[in-house]
Gaussian input, Z-matrix of N, CA and C with variables (Angstrom, degrees):
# hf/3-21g

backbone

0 1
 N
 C     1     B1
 C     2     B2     1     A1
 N     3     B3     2     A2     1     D1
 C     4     B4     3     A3     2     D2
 C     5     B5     4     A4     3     D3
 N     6     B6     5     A5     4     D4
 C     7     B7     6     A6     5     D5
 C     8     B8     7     A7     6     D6
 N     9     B9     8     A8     7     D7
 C    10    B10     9     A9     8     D8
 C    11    B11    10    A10     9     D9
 N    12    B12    11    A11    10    D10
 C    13    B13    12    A12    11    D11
 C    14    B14    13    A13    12    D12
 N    15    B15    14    A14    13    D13
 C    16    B16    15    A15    14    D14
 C    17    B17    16    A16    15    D15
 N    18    B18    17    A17    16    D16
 C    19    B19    18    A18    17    D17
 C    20    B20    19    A19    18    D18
 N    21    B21    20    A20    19    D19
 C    22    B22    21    A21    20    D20
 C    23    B23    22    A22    21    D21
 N    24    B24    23    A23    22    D22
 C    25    B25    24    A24    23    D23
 C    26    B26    25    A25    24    D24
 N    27    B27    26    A26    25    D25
 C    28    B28    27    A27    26    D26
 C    29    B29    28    A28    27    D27
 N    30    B30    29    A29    28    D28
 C    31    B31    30    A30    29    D29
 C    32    B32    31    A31    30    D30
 N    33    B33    32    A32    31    D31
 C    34    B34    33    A33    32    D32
 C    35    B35    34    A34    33    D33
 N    36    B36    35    A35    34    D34
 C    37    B37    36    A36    35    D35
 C    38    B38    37    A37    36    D36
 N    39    B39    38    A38    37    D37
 C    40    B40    39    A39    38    D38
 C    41    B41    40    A40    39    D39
 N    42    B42    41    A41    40    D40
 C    43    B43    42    A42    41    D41
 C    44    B44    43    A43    42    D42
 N    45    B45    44    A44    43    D43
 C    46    B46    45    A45    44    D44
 C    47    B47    46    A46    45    D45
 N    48    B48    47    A47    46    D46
 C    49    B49    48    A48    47    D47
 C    50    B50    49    A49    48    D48
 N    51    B51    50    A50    49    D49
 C    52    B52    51    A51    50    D50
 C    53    B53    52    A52    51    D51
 N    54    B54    53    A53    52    D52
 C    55    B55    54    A54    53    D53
 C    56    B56    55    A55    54    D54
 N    57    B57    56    A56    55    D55
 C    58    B58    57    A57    56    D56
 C    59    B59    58    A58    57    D57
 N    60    B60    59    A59    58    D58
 C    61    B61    60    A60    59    D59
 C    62    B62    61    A61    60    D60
 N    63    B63    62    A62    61    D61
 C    64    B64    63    A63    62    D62
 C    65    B65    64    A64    63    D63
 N    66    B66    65    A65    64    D64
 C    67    B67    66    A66    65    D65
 C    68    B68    67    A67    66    D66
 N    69    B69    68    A68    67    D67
 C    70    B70    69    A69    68    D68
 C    71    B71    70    A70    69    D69
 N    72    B72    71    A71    70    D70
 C    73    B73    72    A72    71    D71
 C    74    B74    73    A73    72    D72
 N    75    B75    74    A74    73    D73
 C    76    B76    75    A75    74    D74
 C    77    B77    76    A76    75    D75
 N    78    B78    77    A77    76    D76
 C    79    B79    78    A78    77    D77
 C    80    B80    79    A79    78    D78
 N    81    B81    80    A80    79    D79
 C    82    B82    81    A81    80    D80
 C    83    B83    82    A82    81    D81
 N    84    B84    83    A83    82    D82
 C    85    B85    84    A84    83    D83
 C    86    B86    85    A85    84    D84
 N    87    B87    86    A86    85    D85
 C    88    B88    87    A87    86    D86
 C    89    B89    88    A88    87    D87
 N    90    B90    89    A89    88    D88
 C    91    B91    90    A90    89    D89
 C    92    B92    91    A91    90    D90
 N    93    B93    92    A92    91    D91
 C    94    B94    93    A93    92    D92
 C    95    B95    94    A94    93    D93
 N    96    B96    95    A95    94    D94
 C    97    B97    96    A96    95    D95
 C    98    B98    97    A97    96    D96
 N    99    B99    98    A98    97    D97
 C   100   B100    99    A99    98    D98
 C   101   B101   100   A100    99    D99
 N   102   B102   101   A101   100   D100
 C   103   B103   102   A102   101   D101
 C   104   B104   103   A103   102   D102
 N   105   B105   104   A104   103   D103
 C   106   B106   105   A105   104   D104
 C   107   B107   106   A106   105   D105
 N   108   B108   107   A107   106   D106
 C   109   B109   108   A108   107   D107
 C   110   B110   109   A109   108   D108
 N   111   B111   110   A110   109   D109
 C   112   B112   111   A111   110   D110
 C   113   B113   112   A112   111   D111
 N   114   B114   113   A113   112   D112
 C   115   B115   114   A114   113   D113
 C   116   B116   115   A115   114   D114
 N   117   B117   116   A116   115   D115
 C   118   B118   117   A117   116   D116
 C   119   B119   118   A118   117   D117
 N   120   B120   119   A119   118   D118
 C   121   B121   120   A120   119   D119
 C   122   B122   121   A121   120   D120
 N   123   B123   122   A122   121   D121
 C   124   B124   123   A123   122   D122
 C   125   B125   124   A124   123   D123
 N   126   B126   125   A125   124   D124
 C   127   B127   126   A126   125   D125
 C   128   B128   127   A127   126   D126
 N   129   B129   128   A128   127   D127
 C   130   B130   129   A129   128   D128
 C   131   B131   130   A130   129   D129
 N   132   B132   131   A131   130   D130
 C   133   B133   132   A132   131   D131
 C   134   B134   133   A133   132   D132
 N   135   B135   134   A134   133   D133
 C   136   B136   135   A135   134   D134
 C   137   B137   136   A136   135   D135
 N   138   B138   137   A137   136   D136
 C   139   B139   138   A138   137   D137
 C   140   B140   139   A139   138   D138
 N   141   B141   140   A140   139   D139
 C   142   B142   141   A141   140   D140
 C   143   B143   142   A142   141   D141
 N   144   B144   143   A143   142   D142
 C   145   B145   144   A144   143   D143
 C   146   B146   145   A145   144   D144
 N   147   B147   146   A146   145   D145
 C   148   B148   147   A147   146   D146
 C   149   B149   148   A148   147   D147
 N   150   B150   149   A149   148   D148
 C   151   B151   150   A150   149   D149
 C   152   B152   151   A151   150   D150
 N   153   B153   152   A152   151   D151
 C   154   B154   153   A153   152   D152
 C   155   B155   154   A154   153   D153
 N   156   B156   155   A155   154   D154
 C   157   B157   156   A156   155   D155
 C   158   B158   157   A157   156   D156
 N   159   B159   158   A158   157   D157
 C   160   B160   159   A159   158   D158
 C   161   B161   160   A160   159   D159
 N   162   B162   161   A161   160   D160
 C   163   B163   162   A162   161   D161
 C   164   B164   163   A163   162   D162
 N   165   B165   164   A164   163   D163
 C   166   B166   165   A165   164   D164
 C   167   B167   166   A166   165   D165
 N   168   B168   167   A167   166   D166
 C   169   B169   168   A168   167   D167
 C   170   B170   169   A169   168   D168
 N   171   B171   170   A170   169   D169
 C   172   B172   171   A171   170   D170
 C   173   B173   172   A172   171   D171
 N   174   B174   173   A173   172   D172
 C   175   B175   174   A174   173   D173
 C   176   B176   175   A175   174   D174
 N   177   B177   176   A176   175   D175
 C   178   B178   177   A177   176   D176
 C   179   B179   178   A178   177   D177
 N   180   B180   179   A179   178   D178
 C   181   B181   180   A180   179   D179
 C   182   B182   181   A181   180   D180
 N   183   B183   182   A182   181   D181
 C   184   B184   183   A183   182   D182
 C   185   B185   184   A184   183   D183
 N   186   B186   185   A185   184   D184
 C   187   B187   186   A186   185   D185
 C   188   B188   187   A187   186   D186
 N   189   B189   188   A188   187   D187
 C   190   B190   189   A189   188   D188
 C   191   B191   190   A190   189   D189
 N   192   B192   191   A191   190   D190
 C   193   B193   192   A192   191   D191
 C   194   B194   193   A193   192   D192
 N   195   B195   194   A194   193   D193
 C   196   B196   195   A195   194   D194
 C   197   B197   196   A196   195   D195
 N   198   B198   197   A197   196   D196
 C   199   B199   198   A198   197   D197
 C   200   B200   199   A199   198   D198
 N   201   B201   200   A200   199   D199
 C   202   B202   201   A201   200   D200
 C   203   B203   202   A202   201   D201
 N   204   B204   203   A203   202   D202
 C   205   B205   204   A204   203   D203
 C   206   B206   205   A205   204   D204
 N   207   B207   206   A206   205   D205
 C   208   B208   207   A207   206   D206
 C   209   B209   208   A208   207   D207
 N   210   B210   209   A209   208   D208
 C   211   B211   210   A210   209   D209
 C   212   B212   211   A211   210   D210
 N   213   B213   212   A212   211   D211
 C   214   B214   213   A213   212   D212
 C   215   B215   214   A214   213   D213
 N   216   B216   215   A215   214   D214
 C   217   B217   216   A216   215   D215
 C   218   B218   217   A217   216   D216
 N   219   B219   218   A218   217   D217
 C   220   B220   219   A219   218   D218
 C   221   B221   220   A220   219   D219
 N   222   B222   221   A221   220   D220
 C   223   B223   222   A222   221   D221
 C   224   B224   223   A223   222   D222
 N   225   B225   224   A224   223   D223
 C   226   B226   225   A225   224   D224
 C   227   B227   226   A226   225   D225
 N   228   B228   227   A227   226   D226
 C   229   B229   228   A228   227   D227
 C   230   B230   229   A229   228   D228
 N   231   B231   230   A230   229   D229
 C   232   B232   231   A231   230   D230
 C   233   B233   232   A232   231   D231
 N   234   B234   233   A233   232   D232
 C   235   B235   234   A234   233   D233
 C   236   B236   235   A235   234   D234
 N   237   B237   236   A236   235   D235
 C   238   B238   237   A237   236   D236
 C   239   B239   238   A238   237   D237
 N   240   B240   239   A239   238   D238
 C   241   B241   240   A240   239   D239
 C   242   B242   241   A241   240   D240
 N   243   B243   242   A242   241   D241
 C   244   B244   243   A243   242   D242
 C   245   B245   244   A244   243   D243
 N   246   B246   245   A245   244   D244
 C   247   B247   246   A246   245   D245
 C   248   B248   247   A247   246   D246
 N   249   B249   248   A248   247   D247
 C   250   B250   249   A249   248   D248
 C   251   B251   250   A250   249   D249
 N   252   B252   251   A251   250   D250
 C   253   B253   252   A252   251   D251
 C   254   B254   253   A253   252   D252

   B1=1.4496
   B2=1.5235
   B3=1.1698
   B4=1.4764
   B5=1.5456
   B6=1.0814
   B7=1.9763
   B8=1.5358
   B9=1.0643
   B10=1.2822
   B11=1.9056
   B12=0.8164
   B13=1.6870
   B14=1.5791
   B15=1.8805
   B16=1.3459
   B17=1.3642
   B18=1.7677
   B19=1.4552
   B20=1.5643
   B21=1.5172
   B22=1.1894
   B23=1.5906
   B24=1.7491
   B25=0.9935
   B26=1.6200
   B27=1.2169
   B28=1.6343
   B29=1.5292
   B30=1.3174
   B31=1.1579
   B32=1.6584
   B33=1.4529
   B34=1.2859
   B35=1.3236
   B36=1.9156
   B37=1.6895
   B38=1.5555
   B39=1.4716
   B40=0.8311
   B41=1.7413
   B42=2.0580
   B43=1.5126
   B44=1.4723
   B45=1.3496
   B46=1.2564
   B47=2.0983
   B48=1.1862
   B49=1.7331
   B50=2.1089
   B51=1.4536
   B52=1.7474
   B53=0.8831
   B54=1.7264
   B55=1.2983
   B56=1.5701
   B57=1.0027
   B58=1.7165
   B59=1.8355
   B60=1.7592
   B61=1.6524
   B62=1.4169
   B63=1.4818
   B64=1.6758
   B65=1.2922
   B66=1.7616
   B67=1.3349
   B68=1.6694
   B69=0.8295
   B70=1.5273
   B71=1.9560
   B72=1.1361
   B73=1.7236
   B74=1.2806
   B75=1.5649
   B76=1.3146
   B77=1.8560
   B78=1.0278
   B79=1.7123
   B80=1.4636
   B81=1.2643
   B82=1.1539
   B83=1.7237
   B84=1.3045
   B85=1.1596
   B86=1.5650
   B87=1.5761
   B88=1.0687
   B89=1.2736
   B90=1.0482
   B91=1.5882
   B92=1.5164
   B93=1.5307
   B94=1.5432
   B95=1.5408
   B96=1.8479
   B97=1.4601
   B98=1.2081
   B99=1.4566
   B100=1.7399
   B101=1.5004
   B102=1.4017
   B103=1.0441
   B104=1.6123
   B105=1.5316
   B106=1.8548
   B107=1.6245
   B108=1.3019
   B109=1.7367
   B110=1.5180
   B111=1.2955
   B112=1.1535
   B113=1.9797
   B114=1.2322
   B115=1.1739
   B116=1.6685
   B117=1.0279
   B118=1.5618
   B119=1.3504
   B120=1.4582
   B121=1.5119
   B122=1.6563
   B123=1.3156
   B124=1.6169
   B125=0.9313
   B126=1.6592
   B127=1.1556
   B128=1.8458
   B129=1.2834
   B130=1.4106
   B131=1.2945
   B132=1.5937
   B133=1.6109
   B134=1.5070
   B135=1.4045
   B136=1.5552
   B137=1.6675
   B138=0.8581
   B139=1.6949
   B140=1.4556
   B141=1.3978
   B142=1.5853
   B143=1.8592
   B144=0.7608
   B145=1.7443
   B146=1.6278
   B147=1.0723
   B148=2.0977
   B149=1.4865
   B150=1.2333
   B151=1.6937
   B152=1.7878
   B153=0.8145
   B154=1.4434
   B155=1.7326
   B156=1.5082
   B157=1.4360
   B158=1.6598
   B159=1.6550
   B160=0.7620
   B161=1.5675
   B162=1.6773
   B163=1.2020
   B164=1.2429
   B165=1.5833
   B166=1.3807
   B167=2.0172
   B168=1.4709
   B169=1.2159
   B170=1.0638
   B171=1.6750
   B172=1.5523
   B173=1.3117
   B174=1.1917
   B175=1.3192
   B176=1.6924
   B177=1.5982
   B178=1.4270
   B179=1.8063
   B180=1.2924
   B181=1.5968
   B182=1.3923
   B183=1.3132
   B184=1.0590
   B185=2.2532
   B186=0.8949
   B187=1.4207
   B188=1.3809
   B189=1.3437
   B190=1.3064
   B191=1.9419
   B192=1.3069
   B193=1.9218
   B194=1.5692
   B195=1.7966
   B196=1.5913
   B197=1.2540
   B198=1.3945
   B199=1.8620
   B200=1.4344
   B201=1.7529
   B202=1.0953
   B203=1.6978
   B204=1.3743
   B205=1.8494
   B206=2.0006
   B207=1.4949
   B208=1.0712
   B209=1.5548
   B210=0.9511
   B211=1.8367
   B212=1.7620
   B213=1.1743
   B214=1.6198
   B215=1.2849
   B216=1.3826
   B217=1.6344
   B218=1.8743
   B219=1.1205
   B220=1.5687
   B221=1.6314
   B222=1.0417
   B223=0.8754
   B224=2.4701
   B225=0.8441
   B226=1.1136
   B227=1.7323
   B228=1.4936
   B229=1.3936
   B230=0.9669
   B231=1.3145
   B232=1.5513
   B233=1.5378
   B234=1.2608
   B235=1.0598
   B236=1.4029
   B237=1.4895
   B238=1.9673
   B239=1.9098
   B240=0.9862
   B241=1.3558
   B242=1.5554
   B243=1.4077
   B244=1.5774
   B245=1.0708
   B246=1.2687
   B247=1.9877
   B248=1.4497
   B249=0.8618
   B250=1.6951
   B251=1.4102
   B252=1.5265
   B253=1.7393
   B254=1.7036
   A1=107.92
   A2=121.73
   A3=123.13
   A4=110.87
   A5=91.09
   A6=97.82
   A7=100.17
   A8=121.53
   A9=113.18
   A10=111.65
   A11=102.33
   A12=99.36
   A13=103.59
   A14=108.56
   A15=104.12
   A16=105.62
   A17=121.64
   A18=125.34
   A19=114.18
   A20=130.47
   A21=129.97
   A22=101.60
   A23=106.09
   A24=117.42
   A25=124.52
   A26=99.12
   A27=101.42
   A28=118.00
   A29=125.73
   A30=127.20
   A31=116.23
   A32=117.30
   A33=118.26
   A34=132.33
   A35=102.04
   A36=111.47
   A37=101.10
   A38=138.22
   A39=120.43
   A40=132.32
   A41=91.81
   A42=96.68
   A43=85.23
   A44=172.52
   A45=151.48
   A46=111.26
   A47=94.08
   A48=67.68
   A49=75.74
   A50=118.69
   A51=115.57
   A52=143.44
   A53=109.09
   A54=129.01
   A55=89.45
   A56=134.93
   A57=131.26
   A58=118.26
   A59=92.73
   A60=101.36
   A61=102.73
   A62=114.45
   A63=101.35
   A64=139.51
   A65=109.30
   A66=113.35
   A67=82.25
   A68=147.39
   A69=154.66
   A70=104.37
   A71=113.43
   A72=115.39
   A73=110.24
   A74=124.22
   A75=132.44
   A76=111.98
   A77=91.72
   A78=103.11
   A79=110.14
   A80=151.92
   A81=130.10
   A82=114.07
   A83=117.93
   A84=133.18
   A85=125.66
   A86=142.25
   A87=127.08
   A88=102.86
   A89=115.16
   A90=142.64
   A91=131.34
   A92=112.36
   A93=98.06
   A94=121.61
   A95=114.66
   A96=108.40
   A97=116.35
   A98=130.18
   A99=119.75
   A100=100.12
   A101=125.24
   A102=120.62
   A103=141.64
   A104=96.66
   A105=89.77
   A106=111.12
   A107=86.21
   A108=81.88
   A109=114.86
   A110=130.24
   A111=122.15
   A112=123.12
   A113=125.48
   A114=109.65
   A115=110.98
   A116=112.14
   A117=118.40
   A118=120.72
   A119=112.39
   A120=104.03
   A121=134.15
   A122=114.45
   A123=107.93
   A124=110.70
   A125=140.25
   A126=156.83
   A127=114.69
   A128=109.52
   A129=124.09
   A130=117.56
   A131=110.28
   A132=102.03
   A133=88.76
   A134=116.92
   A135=123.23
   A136=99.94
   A137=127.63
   A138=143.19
   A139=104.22
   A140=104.64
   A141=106.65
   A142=99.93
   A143=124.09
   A144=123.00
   A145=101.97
   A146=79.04
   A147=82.77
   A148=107.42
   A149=120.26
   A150=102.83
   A151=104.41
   A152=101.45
   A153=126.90
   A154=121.46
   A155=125.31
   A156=115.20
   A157=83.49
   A158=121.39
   A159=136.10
   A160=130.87
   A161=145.88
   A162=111.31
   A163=110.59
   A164=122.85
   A165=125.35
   A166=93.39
   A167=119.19
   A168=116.65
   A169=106.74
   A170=120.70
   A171=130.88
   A172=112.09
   A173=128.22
   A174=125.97
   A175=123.06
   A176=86.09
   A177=101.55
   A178=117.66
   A179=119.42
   A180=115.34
   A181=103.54
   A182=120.77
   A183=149.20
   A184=115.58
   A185=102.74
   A186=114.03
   A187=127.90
   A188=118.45
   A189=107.29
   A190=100.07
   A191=88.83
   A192=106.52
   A193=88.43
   A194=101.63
   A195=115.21
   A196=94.91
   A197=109.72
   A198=118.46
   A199=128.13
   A200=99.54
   A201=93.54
   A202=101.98
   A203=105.65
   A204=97.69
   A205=81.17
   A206=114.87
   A207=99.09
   A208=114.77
   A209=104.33
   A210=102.68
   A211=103.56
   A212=103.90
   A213=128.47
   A214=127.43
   A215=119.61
   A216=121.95
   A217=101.91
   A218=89.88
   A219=101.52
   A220=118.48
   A221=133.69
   A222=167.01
   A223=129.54
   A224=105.95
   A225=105.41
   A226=136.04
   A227=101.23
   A228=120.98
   A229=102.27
   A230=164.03
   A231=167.47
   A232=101.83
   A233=125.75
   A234=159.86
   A235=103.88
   A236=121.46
   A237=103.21
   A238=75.54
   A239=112.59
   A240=144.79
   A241=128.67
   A242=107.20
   A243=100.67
   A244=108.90
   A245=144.37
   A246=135.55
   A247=113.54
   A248=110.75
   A249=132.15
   A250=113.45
   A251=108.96
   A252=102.94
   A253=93.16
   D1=112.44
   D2=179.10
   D3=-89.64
   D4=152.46
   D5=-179.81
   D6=-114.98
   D7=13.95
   D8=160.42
   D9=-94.64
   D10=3.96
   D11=175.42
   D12=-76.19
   D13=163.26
   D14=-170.31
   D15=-82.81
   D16=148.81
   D17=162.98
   D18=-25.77
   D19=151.05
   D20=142.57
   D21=-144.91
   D22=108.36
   D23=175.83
   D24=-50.59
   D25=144.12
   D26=-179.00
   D27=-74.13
   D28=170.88
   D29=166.37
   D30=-58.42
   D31=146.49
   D32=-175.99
   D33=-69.86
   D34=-24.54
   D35=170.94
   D36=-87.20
   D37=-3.74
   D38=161.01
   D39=-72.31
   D40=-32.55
   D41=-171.48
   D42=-93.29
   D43=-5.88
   D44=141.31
   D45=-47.85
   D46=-8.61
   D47=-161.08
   D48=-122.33
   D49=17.03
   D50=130.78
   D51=-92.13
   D52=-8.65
   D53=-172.14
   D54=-96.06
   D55=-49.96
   D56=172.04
   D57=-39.56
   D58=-58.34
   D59=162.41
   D60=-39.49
   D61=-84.79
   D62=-174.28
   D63=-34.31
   D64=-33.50
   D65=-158.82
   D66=-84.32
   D67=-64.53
   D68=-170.79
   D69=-55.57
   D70=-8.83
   D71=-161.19
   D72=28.04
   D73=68.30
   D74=166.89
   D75=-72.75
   D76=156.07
   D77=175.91
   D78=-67.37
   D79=118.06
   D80=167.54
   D81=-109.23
   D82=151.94
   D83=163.80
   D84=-82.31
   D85=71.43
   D86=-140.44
   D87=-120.93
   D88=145.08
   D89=178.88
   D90=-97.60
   D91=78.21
   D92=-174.88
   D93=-82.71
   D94=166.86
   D95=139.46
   D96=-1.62
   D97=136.98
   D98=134.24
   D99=89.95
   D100=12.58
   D101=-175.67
   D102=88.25
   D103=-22.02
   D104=-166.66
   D105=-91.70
   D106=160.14
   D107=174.19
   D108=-123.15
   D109=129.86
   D110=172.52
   D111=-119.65
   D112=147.99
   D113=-157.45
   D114=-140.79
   D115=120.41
   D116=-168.33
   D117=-161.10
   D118=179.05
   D119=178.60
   D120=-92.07
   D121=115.59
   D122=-160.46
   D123=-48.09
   D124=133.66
   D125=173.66
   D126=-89.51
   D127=-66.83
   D128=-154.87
   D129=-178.23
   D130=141.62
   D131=-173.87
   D132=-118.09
   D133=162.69
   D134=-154.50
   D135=-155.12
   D136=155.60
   D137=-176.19
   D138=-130.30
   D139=122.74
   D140=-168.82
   D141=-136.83
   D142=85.09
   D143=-179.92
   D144=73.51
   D145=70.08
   D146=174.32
   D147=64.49
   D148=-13.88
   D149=-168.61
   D150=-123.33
   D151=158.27
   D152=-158.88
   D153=-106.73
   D154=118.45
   D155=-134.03
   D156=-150.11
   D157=127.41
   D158=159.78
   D159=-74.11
   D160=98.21
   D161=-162.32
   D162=-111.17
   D163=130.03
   D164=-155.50
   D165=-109.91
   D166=154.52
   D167=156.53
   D168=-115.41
   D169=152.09
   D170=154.33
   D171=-115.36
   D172=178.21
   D173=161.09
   D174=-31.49
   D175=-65.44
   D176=-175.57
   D177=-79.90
   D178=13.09
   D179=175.73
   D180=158.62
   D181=154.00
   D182=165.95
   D183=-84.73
   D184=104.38
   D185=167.30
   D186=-99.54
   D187=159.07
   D188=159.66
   D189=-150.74
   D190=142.85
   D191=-149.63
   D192=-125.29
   D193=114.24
   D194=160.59
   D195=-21.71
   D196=155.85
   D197=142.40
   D198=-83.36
   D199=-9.07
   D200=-175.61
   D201=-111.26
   D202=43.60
   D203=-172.96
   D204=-143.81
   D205=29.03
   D206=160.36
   D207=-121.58
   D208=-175.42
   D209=-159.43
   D210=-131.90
   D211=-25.30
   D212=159.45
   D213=151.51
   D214=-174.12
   D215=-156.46
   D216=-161.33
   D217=129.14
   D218=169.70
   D219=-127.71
   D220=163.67
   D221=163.85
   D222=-138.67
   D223=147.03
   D224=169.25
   D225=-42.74
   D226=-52.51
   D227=162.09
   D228=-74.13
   D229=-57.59
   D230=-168.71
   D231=-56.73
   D232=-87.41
   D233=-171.69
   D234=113.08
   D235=-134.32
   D236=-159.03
   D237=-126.74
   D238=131.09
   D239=160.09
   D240=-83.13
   D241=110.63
   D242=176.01
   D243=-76.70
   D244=141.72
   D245=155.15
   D246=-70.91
   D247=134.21
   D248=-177.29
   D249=-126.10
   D250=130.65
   D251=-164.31
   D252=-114.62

């Protein structure tokens, strides 16, 4: 998965209901590109050179995951969310 490809912003009920994950620091279950999954507590979404970066913590590290290199995310309160660009 390259991060040099261009942004394609996500859908807006998708990035309102990550910005909720964050504001609440819900656990999420997330689903990238390429298969991996990584899972932690939403922190904050951030804008860094036009592109747009979710940053999740786990125990073991702090990430922060394009929005547009995810494939979806659940949580309990949420339920599991496809991303739609």
């Amino acid at each position: 998965m390259s991060i040099d490809t261009e942004y394609q912003p996500i859908n807006c009920d998708d990035y309102d209901n990550l910005e909720l994950a964050c504001q609440n620091q819900l656990y999420l279950h997330i689903q990238l590109r390429g298969g991996e999954v990584f899972e932690g507590k939403a922190n904050q979404l951030i804008l860094r050179k036009k592109v747009e970066y979710i940053v999740v913590e786990s125990n073991e590290e702090t990430r922060e995951l394009r929005l547009d290199h995810i494939v979806s995310f659940s949580n309990p309160e949420l339920g599991t969310i496809v991303v739609t660009y």
